[in-house]
C-alpha positions as MATLAB code, in Angstrom:
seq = 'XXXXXXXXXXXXXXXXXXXXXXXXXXXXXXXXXXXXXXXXXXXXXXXXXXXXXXXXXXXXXXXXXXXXXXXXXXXXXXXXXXXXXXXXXXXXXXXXXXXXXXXXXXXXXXXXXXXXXXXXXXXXXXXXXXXXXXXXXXXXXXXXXXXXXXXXXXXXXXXXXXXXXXXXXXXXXXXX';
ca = [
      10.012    0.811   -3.115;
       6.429    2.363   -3.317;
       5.438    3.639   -6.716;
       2.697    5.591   -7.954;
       1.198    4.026  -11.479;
      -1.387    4.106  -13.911;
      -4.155    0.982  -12.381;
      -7.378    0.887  -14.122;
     -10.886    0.037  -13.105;
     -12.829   -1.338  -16.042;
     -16.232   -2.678  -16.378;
     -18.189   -5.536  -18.214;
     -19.500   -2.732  -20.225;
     -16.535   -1.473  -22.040;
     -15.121   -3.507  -24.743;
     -11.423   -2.805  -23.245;
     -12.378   -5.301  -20.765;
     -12.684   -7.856  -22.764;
      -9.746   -7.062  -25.306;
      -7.376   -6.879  -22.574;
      -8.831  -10.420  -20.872;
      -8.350  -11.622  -24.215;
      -4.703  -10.495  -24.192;
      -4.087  -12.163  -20.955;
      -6.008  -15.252  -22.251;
      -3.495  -15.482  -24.886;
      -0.460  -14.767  -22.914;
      -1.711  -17.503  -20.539;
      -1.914  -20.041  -23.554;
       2.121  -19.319  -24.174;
       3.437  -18.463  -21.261;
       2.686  -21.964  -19.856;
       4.491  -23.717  -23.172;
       7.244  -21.764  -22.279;
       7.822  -22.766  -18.629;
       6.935  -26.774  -19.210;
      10.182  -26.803  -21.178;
      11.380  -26.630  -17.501;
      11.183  -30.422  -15.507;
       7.788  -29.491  -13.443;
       8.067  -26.107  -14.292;
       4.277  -25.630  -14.271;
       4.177  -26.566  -10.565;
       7.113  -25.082   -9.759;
       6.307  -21.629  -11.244;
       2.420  -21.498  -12.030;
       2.890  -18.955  -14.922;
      -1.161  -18.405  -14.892;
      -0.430  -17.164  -12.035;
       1.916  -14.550  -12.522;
      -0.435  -12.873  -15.747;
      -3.896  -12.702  -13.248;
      -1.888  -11.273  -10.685;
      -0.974   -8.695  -13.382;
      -3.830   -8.245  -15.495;
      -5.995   -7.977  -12.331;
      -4.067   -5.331  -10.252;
      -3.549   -3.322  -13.115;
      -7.108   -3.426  -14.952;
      -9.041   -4.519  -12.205;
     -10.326   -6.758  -10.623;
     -13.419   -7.610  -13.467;
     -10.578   -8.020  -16.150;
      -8.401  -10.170  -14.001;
     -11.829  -12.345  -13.071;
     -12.584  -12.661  -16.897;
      -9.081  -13.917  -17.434;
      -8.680  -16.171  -14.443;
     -11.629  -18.044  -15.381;
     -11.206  -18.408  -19.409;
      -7.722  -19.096  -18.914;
      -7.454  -22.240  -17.600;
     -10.668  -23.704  -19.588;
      -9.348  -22.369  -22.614;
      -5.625  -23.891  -21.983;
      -7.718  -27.612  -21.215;
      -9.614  -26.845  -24.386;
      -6.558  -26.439  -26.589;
      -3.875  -28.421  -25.039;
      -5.410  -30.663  -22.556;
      -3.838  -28.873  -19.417;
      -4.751  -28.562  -16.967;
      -6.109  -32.229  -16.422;
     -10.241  -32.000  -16.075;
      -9.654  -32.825  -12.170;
      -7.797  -29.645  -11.565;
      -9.484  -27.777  -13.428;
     -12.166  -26.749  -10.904;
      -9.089  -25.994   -8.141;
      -7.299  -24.166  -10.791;
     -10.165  -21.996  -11.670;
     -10.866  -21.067   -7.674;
      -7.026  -20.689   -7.103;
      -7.178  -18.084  -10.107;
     -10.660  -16.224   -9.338;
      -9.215  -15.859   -6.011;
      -6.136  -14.071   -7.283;
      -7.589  -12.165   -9.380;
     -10.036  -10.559   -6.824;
      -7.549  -10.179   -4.323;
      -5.582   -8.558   -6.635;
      -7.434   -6.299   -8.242;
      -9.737   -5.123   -4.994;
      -6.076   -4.388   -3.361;
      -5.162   -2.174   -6.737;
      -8.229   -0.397   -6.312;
      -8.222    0.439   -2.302;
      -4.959    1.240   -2.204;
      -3.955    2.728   -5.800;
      -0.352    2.205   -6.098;
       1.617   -1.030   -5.972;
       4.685   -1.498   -3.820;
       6.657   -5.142   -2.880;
       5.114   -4.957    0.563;
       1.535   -4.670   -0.887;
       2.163   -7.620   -3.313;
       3.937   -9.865   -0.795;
       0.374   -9.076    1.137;
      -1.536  -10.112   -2.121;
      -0.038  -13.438   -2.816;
      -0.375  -14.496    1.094;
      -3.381  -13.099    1.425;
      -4.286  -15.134   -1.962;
      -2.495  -18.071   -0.954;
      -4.148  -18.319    2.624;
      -7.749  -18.273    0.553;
      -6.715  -20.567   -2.271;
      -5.578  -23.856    0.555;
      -9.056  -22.833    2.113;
     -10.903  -23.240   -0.794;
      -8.649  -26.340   -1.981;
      -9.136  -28.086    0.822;
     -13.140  -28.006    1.005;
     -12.659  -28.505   -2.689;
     -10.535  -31.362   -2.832;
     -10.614  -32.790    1.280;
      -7.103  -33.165    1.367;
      -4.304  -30.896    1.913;
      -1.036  -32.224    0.101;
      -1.625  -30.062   -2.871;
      -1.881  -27.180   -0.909;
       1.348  -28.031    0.548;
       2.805  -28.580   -2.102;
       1.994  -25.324   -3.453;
       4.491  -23.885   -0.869;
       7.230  -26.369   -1.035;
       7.421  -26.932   -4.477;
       5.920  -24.071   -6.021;
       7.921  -21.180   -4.087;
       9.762  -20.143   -6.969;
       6.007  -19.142   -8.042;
       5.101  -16.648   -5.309;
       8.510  -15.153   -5.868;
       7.612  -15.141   -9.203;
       4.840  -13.141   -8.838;
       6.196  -10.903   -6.320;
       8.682   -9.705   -8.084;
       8.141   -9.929  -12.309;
       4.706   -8.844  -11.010;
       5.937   -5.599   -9.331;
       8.172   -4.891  -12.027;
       5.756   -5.443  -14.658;
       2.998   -3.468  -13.091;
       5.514   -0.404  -11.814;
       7.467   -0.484  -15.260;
       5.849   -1.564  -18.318;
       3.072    0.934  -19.503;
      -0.016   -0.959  -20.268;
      -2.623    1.658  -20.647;
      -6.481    0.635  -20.498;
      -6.435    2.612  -24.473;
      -6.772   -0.009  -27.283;
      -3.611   -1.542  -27.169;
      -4.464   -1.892  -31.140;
      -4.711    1.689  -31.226;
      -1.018    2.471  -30.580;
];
């Protein structure tokens, strides 16, 4: 299930970069509301998640960055989650993502389930890294796979199909 697509490359330089972070800003402000309607569906699904892993691989990896850091701060500014102590984690976890993410997009240029089940490990193995020199202890991390493997699927799979099948172009997406 390999597919060639459209992944873009853009730069601090171009305003594109920053509409598009925007975007995924926003759509990381609702997607959240959205799954929290579920019993721990936060945990269980990390929605921020899925939108980096998106935004990043198909914009690159300075768009995804931009996103994965305002995100979360922005989502504690305006609705108090995530709580000010996971807020640092969260950030990592979601930098991490988004550079692993986007660096893949632009080595190998073209997306495939393989490559994206390699992404998310990849990510995953770096996140509990950095969350346990962050935090000292590892229960979150574990938690991350027992509780929150609905998320990785998640990712794997609404991020393929999003990626492979819905055309985001790096134009305006005001300009359509």
């Amino acid at each position: 299930m390999e597919a060639t697509v459209r992944l873009y490359t853009l730069n601090y330089d171009e305003a594109k970069t920053y509409l598009w972070a925007t975007i995924f800003v926003a759509c990381n402000l609702i997607l959240p509301q959205v799954f929290h309607l579920i019993p721990q569906g936060g945990i269980i699904f990390s929605p921020l998640s899925l939108v980096i892993l998106v935004g990043a691989y198909k914009f690159g990896w300075k768009t995804g960055l931009l996103a994965a850091v305002a995100s979360p701060l922005v989502n504690h500014l305006l609705t108090g989650m995530p709580a000010t102590a996971v807020l640092p984690v969260m950030t990592m976890k979601l930098a991490v993502l988004a550079l692993v993410a986007g660096l893949a997009a632009q080595h190998f240029k073209t997306v495939s389930l393989p490559l994206l089940i390699g992404v998310v490990l990849v990510s995953k193995a770096i996140e509990a890294l950095g969350e346990l020199i962050l935090t000292g202890g590892i229960a979150a991390t574990i938690a991350d796979f027992t509780i929150g493997w609905p998320s990785l699927l998640l990712q794997i799979v609404v991020g393929y199909l999003v990626i492979k099948f819905i055309p985001l172009s790096a134009q305006s997406p005001l300009s359509r």
